[in-house]
C-alpha positions in Angstrom: 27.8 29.3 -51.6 24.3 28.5 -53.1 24.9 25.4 -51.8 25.2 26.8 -47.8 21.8 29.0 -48.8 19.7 26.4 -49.7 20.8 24.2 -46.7 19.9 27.2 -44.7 16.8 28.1 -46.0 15.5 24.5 -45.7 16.8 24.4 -42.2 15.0 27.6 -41.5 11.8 26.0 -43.4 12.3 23.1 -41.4 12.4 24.3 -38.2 9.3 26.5 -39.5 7.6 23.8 -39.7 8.7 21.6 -36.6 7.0 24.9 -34.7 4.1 25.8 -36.5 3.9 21.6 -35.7 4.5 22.1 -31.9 2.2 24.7 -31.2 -0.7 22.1 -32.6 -3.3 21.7 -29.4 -3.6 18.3 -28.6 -6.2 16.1 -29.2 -7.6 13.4 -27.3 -9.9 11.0 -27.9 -12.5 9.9 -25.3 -13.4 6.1 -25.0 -17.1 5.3 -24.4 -17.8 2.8 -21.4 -21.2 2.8 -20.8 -24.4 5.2 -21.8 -23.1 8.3 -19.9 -19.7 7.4 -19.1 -16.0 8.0 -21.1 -12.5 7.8 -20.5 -9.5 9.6 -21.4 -6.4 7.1 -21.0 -3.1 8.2 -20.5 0.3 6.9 -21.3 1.6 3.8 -19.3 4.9 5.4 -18.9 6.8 8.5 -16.4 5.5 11.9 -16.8 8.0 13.8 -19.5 8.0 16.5 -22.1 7.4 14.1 -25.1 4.4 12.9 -23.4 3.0 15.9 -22.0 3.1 14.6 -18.7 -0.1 12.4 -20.0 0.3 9.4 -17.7 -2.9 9.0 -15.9 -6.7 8.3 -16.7 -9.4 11.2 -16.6 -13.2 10.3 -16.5 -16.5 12.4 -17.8 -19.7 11.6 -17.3 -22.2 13.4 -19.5 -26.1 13.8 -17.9 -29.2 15.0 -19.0 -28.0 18.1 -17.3 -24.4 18.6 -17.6 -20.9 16.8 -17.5 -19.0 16.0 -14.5 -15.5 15.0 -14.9 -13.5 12.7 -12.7 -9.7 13.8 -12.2 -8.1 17.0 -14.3 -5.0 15.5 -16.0 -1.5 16.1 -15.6 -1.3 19.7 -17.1 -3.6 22.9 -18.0 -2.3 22.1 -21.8 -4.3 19.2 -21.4 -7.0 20.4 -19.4 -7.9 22.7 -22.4 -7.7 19.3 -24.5 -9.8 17.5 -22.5 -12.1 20.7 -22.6 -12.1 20.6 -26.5 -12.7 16.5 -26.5 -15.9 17.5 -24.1 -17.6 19.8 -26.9 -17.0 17.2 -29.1 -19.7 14.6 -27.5 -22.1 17.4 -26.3 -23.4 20.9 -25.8 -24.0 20.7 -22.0 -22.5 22.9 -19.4 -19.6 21.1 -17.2 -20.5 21.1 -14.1 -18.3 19.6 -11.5 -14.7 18.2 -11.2 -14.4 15.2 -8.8 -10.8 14.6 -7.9 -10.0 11.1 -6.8 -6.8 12.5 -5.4 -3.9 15.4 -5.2 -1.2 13.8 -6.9 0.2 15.6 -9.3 -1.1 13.8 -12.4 -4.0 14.3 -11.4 -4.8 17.8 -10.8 -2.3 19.9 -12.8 -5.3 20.8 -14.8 -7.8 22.0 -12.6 -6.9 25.8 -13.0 -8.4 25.7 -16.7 -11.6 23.3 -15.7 -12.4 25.7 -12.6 -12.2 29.0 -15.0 -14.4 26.8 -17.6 -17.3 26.9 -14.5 -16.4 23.5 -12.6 -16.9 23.1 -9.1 -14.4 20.9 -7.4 -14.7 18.4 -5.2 -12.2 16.2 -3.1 -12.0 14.3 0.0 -10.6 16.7 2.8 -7.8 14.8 3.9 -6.3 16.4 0.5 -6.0 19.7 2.0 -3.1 18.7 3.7 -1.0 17.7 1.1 -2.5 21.0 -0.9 -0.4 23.1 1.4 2.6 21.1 2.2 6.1 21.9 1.0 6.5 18.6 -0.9 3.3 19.9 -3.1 4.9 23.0 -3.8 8.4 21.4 -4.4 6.7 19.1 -6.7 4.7 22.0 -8.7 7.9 24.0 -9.1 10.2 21.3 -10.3 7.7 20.3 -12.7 7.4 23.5 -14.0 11.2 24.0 -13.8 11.4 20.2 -16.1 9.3 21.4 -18.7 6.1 19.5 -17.5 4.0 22.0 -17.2 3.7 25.2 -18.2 4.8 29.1 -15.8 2.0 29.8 -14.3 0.3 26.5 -13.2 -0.4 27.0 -9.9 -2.7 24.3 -7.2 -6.3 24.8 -6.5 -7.8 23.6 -3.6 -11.2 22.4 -3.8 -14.5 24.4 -3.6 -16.0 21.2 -1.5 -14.4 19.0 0.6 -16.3 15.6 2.0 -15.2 13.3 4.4 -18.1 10.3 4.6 -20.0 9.0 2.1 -21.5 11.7 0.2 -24.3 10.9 -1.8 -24.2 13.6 -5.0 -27.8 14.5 -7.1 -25.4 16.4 -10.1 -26.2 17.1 -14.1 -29.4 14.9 -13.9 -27.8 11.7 -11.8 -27.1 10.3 -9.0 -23.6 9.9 -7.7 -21.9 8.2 -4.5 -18.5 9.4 -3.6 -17.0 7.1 -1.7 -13.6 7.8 0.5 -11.4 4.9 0.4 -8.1 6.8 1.7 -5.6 6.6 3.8 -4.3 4.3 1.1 -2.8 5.4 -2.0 -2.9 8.4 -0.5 -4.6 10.1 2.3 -7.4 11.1 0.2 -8.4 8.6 -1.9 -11.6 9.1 -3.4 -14.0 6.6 -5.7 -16.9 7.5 -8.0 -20.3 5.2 -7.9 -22.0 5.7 -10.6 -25.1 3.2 -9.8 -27.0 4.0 -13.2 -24.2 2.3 -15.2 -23.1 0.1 -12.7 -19.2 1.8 -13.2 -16.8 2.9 -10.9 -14.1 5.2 -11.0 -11.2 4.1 -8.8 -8.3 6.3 -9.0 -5.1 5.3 -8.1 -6.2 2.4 -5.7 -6.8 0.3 -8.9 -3.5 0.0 -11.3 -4.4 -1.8 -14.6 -2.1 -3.4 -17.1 1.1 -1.9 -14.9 2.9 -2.3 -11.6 1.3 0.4 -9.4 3.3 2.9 -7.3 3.3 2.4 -4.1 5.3 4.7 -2.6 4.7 5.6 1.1 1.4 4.0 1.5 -0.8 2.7 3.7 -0.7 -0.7 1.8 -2.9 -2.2 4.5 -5.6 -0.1 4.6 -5.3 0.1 0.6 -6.6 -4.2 0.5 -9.3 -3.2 2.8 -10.5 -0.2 0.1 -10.1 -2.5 -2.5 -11.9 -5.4 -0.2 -14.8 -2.6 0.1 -15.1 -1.7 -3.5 -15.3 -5.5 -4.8 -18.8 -5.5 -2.8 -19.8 -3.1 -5.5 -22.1 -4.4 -8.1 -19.8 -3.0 -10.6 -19.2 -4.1 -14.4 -16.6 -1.7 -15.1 -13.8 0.0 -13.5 -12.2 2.8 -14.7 -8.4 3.0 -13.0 -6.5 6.0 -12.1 -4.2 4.6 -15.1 -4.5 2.2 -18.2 -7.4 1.0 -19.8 -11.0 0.4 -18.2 -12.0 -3.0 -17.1 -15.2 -5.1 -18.0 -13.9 -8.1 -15.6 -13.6 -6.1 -12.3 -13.1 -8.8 -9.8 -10.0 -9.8 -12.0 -8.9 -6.1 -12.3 -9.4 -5.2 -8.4 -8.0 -8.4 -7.3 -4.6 -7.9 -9.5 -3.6 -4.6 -7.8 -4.7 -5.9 -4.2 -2.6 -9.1 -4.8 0.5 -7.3 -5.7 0.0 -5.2 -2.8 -0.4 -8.7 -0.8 2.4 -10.3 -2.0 4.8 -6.9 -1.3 3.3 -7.6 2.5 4.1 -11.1 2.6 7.1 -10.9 1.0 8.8 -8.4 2.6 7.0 -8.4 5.7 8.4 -11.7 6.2 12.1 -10.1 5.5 11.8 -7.7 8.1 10.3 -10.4 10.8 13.6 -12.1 10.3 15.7 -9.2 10.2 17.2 -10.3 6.4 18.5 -7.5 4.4 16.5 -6.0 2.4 18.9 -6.3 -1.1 19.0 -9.9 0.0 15.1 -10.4 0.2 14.8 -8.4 -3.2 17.0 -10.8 -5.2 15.4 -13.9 -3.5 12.1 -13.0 -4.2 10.3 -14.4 -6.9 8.8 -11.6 -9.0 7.9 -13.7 -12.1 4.5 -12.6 -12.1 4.8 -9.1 -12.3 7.7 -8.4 -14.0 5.9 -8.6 -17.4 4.1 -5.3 -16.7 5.1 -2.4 -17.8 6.7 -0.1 -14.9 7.9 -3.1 -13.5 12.0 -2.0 -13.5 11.1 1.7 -12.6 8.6 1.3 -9.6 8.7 -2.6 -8.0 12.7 -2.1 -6.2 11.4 1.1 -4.5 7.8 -0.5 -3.7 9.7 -3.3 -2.2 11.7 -1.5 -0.7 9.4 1.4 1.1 7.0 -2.0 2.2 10.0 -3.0 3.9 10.4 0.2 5.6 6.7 -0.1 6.5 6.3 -3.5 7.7 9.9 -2.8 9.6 8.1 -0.4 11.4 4.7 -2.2 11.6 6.3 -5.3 13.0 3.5 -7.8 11.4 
């Protein structure tokens, strides 16, 4: 009988503990780039609990006037992290939120940042897919998975742009650049000429196969074609780590997305099956990536669709 109470009370210590453990905020660590420039890296991996849905890349840029932040993160639990990692490098006000694009990832935590003062601002194509079913589907089964938490709801943006929009914010100078349809409708990059840096979103995948999805994988070379005419010594992806050798960084995503074209393209010209194609295609030099066995079949495959329907 003792023996059944002390197992007891250390299980109920235990699982004490494992709570008071859980209920720990999270704490993330921003990477310096350049003189006003960090990055907070996700995991290379699929959104889950034991992640946090931490998967993609979040940006903040600190001026002599405030700190605009590039991208939201995949959750408001993180949102409020990425609030507490801001007060850690400086005093100043945020001032903006500059979303790169609506998926998921992306913006879950733009409900915290916007009652924390930001302004946000996207690229207007996004307002689509911010009222579509498949946005609310998403939200809900997210929340209904344990990726987020009740109550996390979309917000649309309080600016939306659709050119090249030159932005004078927290003491700098800015260029938001749209480079959608490609990963997704509205794709949007971040110049920031002062620091010769860009932030690319999800047009630039580093260190892992990207998802394609239902892209415009066409018109995704050409935004990656018009970003490499930037003078740019680092690029900051929508997720892993930041690169200091952009051409080799820019060029990796748009050669996958190249050789998905070719590849395929040239299945669907001659009418072979696409399981067929898939096996006989040589995919030795991205299979080392990580993402490679979750995303590359269904790439392959929706490219197929795509250059089915293209015909070229």
């Amino acid at each position: 009988m003792k023996r059944l109470l002390s197992f007891l009370l250390a299980a109920l210590l235990l699982g004490t503990l494992m709570s008071a453990q859980a209920a720990e905020p999270l704490t993330l660590k921003p990477q310096r780039l350049s003189e006003h420039a960090w990055m907070i890296e996700g995991f290379s991996a699929l959104g889950s609990k034991d992640n946090h849905n931490f998967i993609s890349n979040a940006g903040i840029i600190v001026g002599p006037d405030g700190v605009v932040l590039v991208d939201a993160l995949g959750s408001p639990e993180l949102a409020r992290a990425l609030l507490a990692a801001i007060k850690d490098l400086t005093d100043k006000p945020l001032r903006a939120v500059i979303l790169t694009h609506y998926h998921a990832d992306h913006v879950y935590g733009l409900q915290v940042l916007k009652a924390a003062g930001a302004k946000i601002i996207a690229q207007q194509a996004g307002r689509e897919y911010l009222n579509s079913d498949t946005a609310a589907q998403r939200l809900k089964a997210s929340i209904d998975q344990g990726l987020v938490e009740p109550g996390t709801h979309l917000v649309p943006a309080d600016e939306w742009i659709a050119k090249d929009t030159p932005l004078a914010i927290a003491g700098l100078d800015l260029q938001l650049i749209p480079v959608g349809p490609a990963h997704t409708p509205e794709d949007l990059a971040v110049w920031l000429p002062a620091d010769k840096l860009i932030f690319a979103g999800d047009i630039v995948f580093r260190g892992r196969v990207p998802f394609v999805g239902q892209a415009d994988s066409r018109r995704w070379i050409a935004s990656l074609d018009r970003l490499l005419t930037r003078p740019a010594a680092i690029v900051v992806p929508g997720h892993g780590p930041a690169s200091t050798e952009a051409l080799k960084d820019l060029l990796q995503t748009r050669d996958y997305l190249a050789y998905l074209r070719a590849t395929m393209g040239r299945a669907a010209r001659d009418m072979t099956p696409f399981d067929e194609a898939y096996n006989a295609t040589d995919w030795s030099a991205w299979e080392h990536l990580p993402l490679f066995k979750q995303a590359n079949r269904m790439n392959a495959y929706n490219t197929y669709l795509l250059m089915e329907h293209d015909g070229d």
